[in-house]
C-alpha positions, 0 to 999 in steps of 0.5 A: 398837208398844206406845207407839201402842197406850197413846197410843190408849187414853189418847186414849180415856180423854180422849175419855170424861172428856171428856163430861158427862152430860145432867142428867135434866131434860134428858133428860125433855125429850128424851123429852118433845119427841120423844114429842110429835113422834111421837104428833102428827106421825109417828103421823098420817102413819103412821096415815093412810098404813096406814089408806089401805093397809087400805081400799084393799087390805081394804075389808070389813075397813076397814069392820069396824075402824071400825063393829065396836065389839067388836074389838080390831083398832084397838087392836093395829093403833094399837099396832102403828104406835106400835110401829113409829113408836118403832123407826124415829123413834129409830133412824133419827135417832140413827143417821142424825143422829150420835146427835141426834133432835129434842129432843137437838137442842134440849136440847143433848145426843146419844148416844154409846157408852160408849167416847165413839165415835158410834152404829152401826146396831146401836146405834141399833136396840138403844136403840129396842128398849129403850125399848118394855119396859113401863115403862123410861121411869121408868128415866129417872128413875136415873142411867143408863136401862135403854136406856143401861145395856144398850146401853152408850151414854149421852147426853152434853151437846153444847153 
């Protein structure tokens, strides 16, 4: 019984030093493509679905947004679909996906807990929350981002 359990953990340790981490140019890049995907592809149709939503269901308040040069409702109503889109891009694609959005896919990396094991839901959702702290994309720029070092996951090279 005892043997098993070193065998377990020695495959662990293999799995971990195993990995190489992404270089930080790779990780720019990841951060680069997928924000471009998000703020070009998935905010227009979020944006155009939600404005849809608000004129249909809230005509006067649609009309509101778009000639009341005084309110601030666009702006928290965009931030609020950025907020949103963040949350489920990253989740859905690291955790559906085995740790890959799209520019992990083309740069060649995914992320992996700490342990070497594939993302959980939870994983996943806590990354995406991480990344929506002021100012934790210039923590890309250590040697492990604030979304890695308090999630315990990292982004290995996968190719």
């Amino acid at each position: 019984m005892e043997q098993d359990s070193i065998q377990e953990q020695n495959n662990l340790f293999e799995d971990y030093i195993q990995h190489e981490p992404a270089t930080t140019t790779q990780r720019f890049l990841n951060w680069l493509i997928d924000n471009l995907l998000m703020r070009f592809g998935l905010s227009y149709v979020t944006g155009t679905a939600v404005g849809y939503m608000i004129g249909n269901l809230f005509p006067e308040y649609a009309v509101r947004i778009v000639y009341d040069k005084n309110t601030w409702d666009l702006l928290l109503l965009a931030y609020a679909i950025g907020i949103f889109n963040y949350l489920i891009y990253y989740t859905i694609c690291e955790k559906a996906f085995r740790g890959y959005t799209l520019g992990k896919l083309i740069t060649g990396t995914r992320a992996i807990r700490d342990d070497g094991g594939e993302l959980t839901f939870k994983d996943a959702f806590l990354r995406s929350l991480s990344r929506l702290v002021p100012f934790e994309a210039f923590s890309g720029f250590s040697y492990k981002p604030w979304h890695d070092a308090w999630t315990k996951t990292t982004v290995i090279k996968s190719r």
